[in-house]
SEGUBA-890458 format. One record per residue: x, y, z of N, C-alpha, C, O in turn. Coordinates in steps of 0.1 Angstrom, whole numbers, plus 2048, in hexadecimal, padded with zeros to 3 digits. Layout:
BEGIN
XYZXYZXYZXYZ/...
END
This chain:
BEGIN
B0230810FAFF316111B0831B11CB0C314126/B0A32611AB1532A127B0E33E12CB0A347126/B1133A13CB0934313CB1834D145B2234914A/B1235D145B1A363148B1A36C156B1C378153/B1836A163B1537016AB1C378172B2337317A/B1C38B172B2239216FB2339D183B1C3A7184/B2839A18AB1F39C197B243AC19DB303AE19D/B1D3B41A2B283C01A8B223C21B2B173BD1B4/B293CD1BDB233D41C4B153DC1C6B173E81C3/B0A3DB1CAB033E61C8B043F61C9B093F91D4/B023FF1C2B0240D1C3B0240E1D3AFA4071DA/B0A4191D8B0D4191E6B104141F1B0F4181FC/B154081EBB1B3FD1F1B2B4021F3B314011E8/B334061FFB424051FDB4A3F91F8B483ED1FB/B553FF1ECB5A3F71E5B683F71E7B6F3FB1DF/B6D3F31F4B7A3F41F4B803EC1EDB8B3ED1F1/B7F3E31E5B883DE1E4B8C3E61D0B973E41CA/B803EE1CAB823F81C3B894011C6B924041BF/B874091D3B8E4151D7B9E4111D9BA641B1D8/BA34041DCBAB4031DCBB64011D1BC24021D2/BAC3FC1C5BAF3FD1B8BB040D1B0BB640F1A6/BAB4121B5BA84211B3BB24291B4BB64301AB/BB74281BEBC242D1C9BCB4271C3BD542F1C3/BCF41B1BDBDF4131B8BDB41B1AABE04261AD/BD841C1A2BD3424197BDA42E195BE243018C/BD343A1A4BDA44A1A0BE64471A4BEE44B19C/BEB43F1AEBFA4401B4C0343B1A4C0D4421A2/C0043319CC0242D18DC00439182C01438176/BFE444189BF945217FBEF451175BEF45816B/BE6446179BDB44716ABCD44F174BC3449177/BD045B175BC746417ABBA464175BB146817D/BB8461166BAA466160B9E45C167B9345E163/BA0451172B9944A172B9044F180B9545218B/B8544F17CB75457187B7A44F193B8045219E/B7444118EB7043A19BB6F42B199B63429197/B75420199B7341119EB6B4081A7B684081B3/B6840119DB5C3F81A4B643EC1A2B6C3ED199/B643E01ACB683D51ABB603C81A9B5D3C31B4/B593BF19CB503B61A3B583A819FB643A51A1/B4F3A1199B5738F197B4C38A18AB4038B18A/B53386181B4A37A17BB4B36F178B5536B173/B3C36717AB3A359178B3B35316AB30356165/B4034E164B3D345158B3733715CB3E331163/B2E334159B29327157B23320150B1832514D/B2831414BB2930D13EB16305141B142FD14A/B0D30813AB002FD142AFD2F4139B032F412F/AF52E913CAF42DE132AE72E512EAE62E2122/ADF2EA130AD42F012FACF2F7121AD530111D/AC22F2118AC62F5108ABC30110AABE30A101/AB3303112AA5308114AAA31511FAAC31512B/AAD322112AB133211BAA4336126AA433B132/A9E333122A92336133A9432F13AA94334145/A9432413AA9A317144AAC31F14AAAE322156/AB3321142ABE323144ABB32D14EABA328159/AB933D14BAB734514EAB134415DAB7347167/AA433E15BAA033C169AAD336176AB033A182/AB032D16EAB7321179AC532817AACD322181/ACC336173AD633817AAD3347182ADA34A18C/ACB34D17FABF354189ABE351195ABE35B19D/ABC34319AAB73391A7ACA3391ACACD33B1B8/AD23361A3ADF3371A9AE633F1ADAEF33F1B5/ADF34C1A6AE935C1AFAE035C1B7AE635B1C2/AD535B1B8AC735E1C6AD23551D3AD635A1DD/AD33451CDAD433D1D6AE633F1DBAE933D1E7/AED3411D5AFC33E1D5B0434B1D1B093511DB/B063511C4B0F3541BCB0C3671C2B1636E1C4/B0136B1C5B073781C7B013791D7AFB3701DC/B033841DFAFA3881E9AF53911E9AF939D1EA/AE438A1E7AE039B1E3ADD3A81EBAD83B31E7/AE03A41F7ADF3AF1FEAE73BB1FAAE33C71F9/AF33B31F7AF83BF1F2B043C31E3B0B3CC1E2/B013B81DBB023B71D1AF83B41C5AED3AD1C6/AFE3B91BBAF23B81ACAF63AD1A3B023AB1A4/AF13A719CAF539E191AEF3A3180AE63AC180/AF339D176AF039E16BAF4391167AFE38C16B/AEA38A15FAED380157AE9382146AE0389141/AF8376142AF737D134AF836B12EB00364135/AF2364122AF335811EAF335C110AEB36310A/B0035310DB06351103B063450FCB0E3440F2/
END
């Protein structure tokens, strides 16, 4: 099973490192674009056959590791 964990910024969180992608964008003249968000994602391959098992236990890994949630969000997606 492979699981897909998808991590971003929280809503009002500054995103420079979007804004700076933002900004290389218009200077590139593709103007139609609002606004940039920057986040990262995890792929992880699990030996794990049991999706609530799964689910829980990569749950415990963004909590414990993979995002911070103070000020970031996660989504996980298993495939």
């Amino acid at each position: 099973m492979t699981a897909i964990v998808n991590v971003s910024l929280k809503a009002g969180v500054l995103d420079s490192q979007g804004k700076a992608v933002h900004h290389a964008l218009d200077s590139l003249h593709f103007n139609g674009v609002a606004d940039v968000r920057v986040g990262k994602q995890i792929i992880l391959k699990l030996n794990e056959t049991d999706k609530t098992k799964a689910m829980a236990d990569v749950k415990q890994m963004c909590e414990d590791l993979l995002a911070n949630t103070v000020i970031e969000d996660y989504e996980i997606e298993l495939v």
